[in-house]
C-alpha positions as CSV (number, residue, x, y, z in Angstrom):
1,X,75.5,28.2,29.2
2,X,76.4,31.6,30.9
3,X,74.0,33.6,28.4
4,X,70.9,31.0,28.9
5,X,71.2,31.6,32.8
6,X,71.4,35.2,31.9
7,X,68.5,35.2,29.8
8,X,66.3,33.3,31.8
9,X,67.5,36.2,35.1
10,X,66.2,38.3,32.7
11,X,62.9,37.0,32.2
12,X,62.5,36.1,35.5
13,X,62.8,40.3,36.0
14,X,60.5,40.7,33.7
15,X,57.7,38.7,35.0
16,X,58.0,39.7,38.5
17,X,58.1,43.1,37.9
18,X,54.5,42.9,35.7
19,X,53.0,40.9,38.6
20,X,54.3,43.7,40.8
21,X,52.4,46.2,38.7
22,X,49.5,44.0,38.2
23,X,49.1,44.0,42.2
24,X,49.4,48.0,42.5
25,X,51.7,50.5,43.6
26,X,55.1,49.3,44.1
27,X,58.8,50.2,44.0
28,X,61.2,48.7,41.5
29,X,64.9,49.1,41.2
30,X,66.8,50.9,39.1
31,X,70.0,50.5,37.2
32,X,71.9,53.5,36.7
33,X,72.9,54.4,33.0
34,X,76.0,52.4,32.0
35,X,79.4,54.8,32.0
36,X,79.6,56.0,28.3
37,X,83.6,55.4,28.7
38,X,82.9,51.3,29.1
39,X,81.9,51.3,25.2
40,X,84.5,53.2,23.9
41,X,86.8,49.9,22.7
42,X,84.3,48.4,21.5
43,X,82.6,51.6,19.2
44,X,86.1,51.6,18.0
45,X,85.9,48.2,17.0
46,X,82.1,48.6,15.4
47,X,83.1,52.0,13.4
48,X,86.5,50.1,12.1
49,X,84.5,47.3,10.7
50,X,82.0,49.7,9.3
51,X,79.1,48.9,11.8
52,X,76.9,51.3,13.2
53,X,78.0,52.4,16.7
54,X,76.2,52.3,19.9
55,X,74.2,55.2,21.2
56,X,74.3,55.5,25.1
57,X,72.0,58.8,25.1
58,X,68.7,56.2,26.8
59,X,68.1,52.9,27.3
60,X,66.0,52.6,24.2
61,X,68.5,54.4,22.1
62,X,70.7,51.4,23.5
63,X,68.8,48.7,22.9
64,X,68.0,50.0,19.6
65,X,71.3,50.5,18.3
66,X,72.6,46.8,19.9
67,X,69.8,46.0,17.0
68,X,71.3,47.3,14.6
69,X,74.9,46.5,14.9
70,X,74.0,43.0,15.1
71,X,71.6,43.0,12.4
72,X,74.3,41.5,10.1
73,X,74.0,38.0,11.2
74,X,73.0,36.2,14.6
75,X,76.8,35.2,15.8
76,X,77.4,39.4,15.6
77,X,74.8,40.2,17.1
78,X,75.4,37.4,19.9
79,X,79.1,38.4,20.1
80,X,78.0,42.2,20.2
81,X,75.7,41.9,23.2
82,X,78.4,39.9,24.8
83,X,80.8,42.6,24.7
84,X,78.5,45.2,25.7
């Protein structure tokens, strides 16, 4: 239940923040980076089961490397994102 209400949060983000741009200048917030020291434990984990680890350099570097750890099956990948 908790990952449906955080998925649809994120939508919701999403689609206000393209009507914001749709409407013209406007300020949107953001996040800063995640401390690279949170993901340690869980790198550690990844690398020990022979998983590629996560790269923290940008938020598409991220993202992109959340995709590939998980890319194994669907309940690692869920289980990944959950721990990050």
């Amino acid at each position: 239940a908790n990952s449906t209400v955080e998925e649809f949060m994120l939508l919701a983000n999403v689609l206000v923040a393209k009507r914001c741009l749709e409407r013209g200048p406007t300020v949107l917030r953001r996040h800063p980076p995640p401390a690279p020291e949170n993901f340690d434990a869980l790198n550690h984990k990844l690398a020990y089961l022979g998983k590629p680890t996560l790269d923290l350099d940008t938020s598409k570097t991220l993202a992109d490397s959340l995709d590939a750890a998980g890319a194994s099956s669907p309940e690692f990948d869920h289980l990944v994102r959950v721990c990050a």
